[in-house]
Structures are given as structure tokens and as C-alpha cells.
N, C-alpha and C positions, 0 to 999 in steps of 0.2 A: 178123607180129611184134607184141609188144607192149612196150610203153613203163611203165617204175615211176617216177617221181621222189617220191621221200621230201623231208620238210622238220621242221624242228621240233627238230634236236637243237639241243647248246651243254653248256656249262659249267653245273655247278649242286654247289651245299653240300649234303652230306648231310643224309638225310631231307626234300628239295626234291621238288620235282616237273618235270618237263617231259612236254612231249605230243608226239608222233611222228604223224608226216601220210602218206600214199602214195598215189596218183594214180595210175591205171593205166590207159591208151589204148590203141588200137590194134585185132589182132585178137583179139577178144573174145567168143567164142564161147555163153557160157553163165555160170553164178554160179559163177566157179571157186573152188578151197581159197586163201585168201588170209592172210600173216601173215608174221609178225617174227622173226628172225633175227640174233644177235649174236656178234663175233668180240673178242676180248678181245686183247694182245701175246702171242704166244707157244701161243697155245691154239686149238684146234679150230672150228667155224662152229657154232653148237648154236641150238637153237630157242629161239626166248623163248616165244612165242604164236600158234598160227595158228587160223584159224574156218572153217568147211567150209561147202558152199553151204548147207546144213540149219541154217546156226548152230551146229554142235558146235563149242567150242572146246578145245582139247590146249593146256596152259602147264606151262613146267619151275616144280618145285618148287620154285625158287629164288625164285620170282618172284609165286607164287600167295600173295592177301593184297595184292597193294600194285598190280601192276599189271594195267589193263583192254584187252581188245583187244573194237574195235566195227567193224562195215562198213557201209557203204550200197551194197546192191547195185546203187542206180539211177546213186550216180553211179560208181561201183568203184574206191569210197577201202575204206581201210582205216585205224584210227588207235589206236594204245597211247598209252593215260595210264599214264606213271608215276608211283608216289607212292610216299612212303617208299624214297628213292632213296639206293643204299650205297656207299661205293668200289668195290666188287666187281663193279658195273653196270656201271663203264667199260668201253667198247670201242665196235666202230664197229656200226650195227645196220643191216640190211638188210631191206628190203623183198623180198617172197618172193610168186609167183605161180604154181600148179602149174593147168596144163591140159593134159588129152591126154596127158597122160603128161610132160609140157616143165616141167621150172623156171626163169621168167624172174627174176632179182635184179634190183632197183633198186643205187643208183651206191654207196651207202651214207651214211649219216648219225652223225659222233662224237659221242657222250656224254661225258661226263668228269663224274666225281662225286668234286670236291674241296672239303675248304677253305682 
């Protein structure tokens, strides 16, 4: 099994920034596809940003420009800097691990982008 705990969200005013954490334990077999994931009220689970063991990274157009997704494979974090952050960013963002074919989600983490 493996284990995600994310950290890092919270409240923030537009055009702010916050940084998102993810932590991932457990059985851990190789440098999996690791990345972020967001659920909005009322709307679908859609990808923010994920990074492949090679470093490719895939991000919705939404978000290309303001937000960065990094990893460290030694310690198998993952972490999005937001910046230039817009109401429309709200919702809850999840931590996302694909190995072997398995997607493990962490518990999830809210954003809230008000003032």
C-alpha cells in the first residue's frame, strides 16, 4: 500500500500564493508518475499537474504560467507552488500517485482563493 499526506493548503487573496506538500510512503516500488489533482463544488476531479519519472511534466491550461510542480525522487515528495492565484482555483486539491497501473489519492487539501 501506499501512504500520500499532502499539506500546505489554506485561505489566500487573490493573486497570492500558497505552496502544496505530498509525502508519499510505503510500497514504493520505482520513480512513479506523481502530481496534483483538483475538485472544485459541483465539478469533475481534473488534473492540475503531474511529473513522470523522466520529469515530463503535463499541466491544464488553466494553470500553465503561474503554477510549478517539482519532486524529489529520494525523498517521494512532490510539491505545487502556486502563484498568481484566482478564485477559480478553489476547491480541494489532491495528491495523486499512479504505479503499476494503481492510483493512490492522498486525503485532500482546501484552497480557497478569496477576499
Amino acid at each position: 500500500q501506499v501512504q500520500l499526506v499532502e499539506s500546505g493548503g489554506g485561505l489566500v487573496q487573490p493573486g497570492g500564493s500558497l505552496r502544496l506538500s505530498c509525502a508519499a510512503s510505503g510500497s514504493i516500488f520505482s520513480i512513479p508518475t506523481m502530481g496534483w489533482y483538483r475538485q472544485a463544488p459541483g465539478k469533475q476531479r481534473e488534473l492540475v499537474a503531474r511529473i513522470s519519472s523522466g520529469g515530463t511534466i503535463n499541466s491544464a491550461d488553466s494553470v500553465k504560467g503561474r503554477f510549478t510542480i517539482s519532486r524529489s525522487n529520494a525523498k517521494n515528495t512532490v510539491t505545487l507552488q502556486m502563484n498568481s492565484l484566482k478564485p477559480e482555483d478553489t476547491a480541494v486539491y489532491y495528491c495523486n500517485l499512479q504505479q503499476l497501473g494503481t492510483w493512490y489519492w492522498g486525503q485532500g487539501t482546501q484552497v480557497t482563493v478569496s477576499s
